[in-house]
N, C-alpha and C positions, 0 to 999 in steps of 0.2 A: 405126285400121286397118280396110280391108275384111275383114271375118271369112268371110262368103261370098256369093256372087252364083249363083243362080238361074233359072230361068225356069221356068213351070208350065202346063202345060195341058191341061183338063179335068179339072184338080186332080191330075194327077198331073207330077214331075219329071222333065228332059229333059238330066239333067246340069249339071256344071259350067258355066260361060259367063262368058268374060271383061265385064266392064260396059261397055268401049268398044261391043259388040255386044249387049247385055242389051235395050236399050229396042226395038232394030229386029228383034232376032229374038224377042222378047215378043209383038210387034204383028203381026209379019207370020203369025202362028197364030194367033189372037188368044187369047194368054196373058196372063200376065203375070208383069214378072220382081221377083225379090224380094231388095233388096241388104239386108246386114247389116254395120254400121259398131260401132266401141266406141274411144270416144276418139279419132273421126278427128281428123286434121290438116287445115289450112285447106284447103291439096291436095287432098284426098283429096273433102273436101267441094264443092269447086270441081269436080272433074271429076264426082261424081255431077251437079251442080247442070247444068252443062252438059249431059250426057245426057243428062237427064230435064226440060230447060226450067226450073228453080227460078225463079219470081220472086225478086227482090233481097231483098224484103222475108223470104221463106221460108227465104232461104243465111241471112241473117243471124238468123233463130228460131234454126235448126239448131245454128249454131256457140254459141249461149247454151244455159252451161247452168244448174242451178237454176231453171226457171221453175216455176209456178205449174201445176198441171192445167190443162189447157184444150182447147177444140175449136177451131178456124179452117177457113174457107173460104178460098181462090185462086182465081183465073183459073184455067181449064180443065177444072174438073172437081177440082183438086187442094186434098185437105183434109191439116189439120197436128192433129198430137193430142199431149198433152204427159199421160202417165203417170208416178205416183212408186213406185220400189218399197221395200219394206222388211224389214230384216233380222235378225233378233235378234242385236248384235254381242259379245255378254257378257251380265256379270249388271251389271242395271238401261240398260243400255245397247242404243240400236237406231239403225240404219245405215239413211240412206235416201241412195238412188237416183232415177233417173232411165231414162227411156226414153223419146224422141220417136219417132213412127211419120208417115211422109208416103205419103198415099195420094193414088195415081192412076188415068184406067181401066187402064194394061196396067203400073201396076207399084207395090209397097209398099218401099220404106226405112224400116228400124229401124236407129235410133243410140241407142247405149247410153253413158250417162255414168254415169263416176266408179263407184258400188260398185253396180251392178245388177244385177237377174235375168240370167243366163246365158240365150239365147234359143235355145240348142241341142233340148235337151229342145221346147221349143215348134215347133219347127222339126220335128223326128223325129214327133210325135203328129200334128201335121196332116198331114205328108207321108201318113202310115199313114190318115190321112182323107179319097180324093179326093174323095167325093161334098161333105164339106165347104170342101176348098179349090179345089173348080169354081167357088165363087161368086164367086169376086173378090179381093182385094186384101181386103174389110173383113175378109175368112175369117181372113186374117193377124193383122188388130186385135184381131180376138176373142179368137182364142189365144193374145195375147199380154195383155189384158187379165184374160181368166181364168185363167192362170199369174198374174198378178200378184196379184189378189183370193186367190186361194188363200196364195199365201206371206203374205198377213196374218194367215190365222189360227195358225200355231205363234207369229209373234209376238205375239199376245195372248196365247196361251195360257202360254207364258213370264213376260211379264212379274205375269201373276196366281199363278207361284207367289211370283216377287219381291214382291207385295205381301201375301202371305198370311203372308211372312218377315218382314217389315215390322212387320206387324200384330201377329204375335204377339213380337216386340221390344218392341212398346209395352206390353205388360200382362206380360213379363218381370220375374221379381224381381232382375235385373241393373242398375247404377247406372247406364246407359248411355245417352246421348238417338238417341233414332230421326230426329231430325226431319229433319236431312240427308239422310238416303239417301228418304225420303218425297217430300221436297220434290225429290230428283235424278229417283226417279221419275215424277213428277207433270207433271215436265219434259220428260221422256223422250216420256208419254201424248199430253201437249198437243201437242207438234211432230209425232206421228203423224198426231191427227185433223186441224192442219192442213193435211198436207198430202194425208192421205185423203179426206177429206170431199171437196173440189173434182173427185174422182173422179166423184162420183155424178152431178154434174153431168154430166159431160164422155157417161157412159155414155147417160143420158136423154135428151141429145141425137142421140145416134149413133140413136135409135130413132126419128127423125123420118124423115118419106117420104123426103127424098133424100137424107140421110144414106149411106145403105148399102143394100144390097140385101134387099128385103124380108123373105126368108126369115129374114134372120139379128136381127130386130129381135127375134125369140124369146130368141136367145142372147144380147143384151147386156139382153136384159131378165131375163134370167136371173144375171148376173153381177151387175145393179146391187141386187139383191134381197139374193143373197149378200154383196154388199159391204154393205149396209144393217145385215145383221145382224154383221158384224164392228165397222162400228162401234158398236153398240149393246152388244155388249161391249164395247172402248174404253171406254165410255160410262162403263157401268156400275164399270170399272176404275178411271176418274180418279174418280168421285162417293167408292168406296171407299177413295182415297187421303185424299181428303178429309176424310172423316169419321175418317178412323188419323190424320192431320195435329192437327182436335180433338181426340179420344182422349187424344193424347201432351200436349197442352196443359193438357187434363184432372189426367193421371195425373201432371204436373209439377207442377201448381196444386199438388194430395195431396202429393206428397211433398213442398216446403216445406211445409206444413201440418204435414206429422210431422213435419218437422226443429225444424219451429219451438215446437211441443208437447214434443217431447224438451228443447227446449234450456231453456224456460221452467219443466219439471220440475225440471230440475239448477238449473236458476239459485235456484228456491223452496228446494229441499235446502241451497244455498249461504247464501241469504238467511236461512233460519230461525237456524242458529245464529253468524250476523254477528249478527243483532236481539239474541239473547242477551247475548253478548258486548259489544255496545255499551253494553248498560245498566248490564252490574256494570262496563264500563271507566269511567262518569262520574264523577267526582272530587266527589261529592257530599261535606259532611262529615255527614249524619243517614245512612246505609246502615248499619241495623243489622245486617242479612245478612253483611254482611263482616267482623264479628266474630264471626260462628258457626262453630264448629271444624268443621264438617258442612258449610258453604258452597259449600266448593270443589266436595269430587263430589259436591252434589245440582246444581250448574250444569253440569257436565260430563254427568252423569246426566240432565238436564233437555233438555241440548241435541239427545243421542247419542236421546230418547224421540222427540221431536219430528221427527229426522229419519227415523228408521226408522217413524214413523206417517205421514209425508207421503211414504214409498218407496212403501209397501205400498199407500198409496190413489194414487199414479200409476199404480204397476204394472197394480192391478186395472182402471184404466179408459184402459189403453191409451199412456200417453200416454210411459210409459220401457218 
């Protein structure tokens, strides 16, 4: 659906304006107009694409979604930009998005797919900024670039309480294994940076001469900085996954280890008076012992000795 249609000039807004008329009253001030789409339809996308000349190649970017970050050139001056956003959608869980931006000299489209930033907010701070959306269409990229960088960081910072939950699971006196919700996490990380990372690219480009308009090579060199250090949290976040993933490997190793010392104690306690037992059970005929009226409880007494001396030296060194 078209969300809203535009037009801007000397950074400031000139009302509503249907899109049939958006490109020719953009240009004839030379403004520029700014359409906003979320989940258009082929329709929808066709009639922008007709307005605004799309190459064939450009409708058919548009209508894909899930791509990759990236920057593209066009015919006329017309660049294609592919931003991911992301969401914290629960615990261990994050939601990404999408946002294409299509920039021309007198107009920008943003299409939003599937679970993305809202570009209202983005839309209201620039409007409130004409000195910066005098510049162009890239003014639009920008603020929508750093609204996006920005929503990355509650999602790091989220998911480092879920790993700090994690972690302390693992050195838990609870029978519990951590290692699923680790590994879901871990999962969660990696799918962020890749779809973060290709970001920084896309920013570093925008910073070349003809990219964008000079002035503003400031500001997406400022965003790519910010994004840098988000990922470097990320970073930091899977390395610590990591190491809680060993941890728990660790701490599982130890715990068979005492199960199997436990069990190897009781087993000794069992075995000592089996060994008793089997020797007076032998049907020898020289067993003088078994004529001693005292036989019985000094074997029962010998047995009952022996196990309560092999209790007390497990106990002491750990191992019941």
């Amino acid at each position: 659906m078209i969300v809203d249609c535009g037009v801007y000039r000397s950074g400031r807004r000139e009302g509503h304006t249907e899109l049939a008329d958006a490109a020719e009253t953009a240009a004839a001030g030379g403004g520029f107009a700014w359409i906003g789409l979320h989940d258009p339809s082929m329709d929808e996308i066709d009639a922008v694409a007709a307005e605004f000349g799309f190459h064939e190649l450009l409708v058919e970017d548009v209508c894909k979604a899930h791509q990759r970050a990236k920057f593209e050139h066009y015919a006329d001056d017309v660049s294609f930009v592919v931003l991911k956003t992301a969401r914290y959608a629960g615990p261990d869980s994050v939601a990404i998005g999408e946002i294409q931006v299509v920039l021309g000299p007198n107009f920008v489209v943003t299409v939003r797919h599937g679970d993305a930033t809202p570009l209202k907010p983005v839309r209201q701070r620039l409007e409130a900024q004409p000195d910066l959306l005098a510049r162009g269409p890239a003014a639009v990229l920008y603020g929508v670039a750093d609204q996006l960088v920005d929503d990355y960081a509650p999602v790091i910072q989220e998911l480092e309480l879920d790993v700090d939950e994690a972690e302390q699971s693992v050195f838990s006196d609870a029978r519990e294994n951590p290692a699923e919700r680790i590994f879901g996490l871990k999962r969660q990380v990696l799918d962020l940076l890749r779809n973060v990372l290709p970001v920084v690219d896309v920013l570093d480009d925008l910073q070349e001469p003809d990219a964008a308009h000079p002035e503003l090579h400031a500001y997406f060199r400022d965003v790519a900085d910010h994004l840098r250090r988000v990922i470097g949290r990320a970073e930091l976040v899977r390395d610590l996954l990591t190491d809680a993933l060993n941890a728990n490997l660790a701490q599982v190793s130890v715990r068979q280890n005492d199960d199997m010392r436990t069990i190897s104690g009781w087993a000794a306690l069992i075995a000592a008076p089996t060994l008793l037992a089997g020797i007076w059970g032998m049907n020898f005929t020289h067993m003088p012992e078994l004529d001693w009226w005292v036989g019985y409880p000094v074997a029962l007494g010998l047995m009952a000795l022996v196990v309560v001396v092999l209790y007390r030296r497990f106990r002491q060194s750990g191992w019941l």
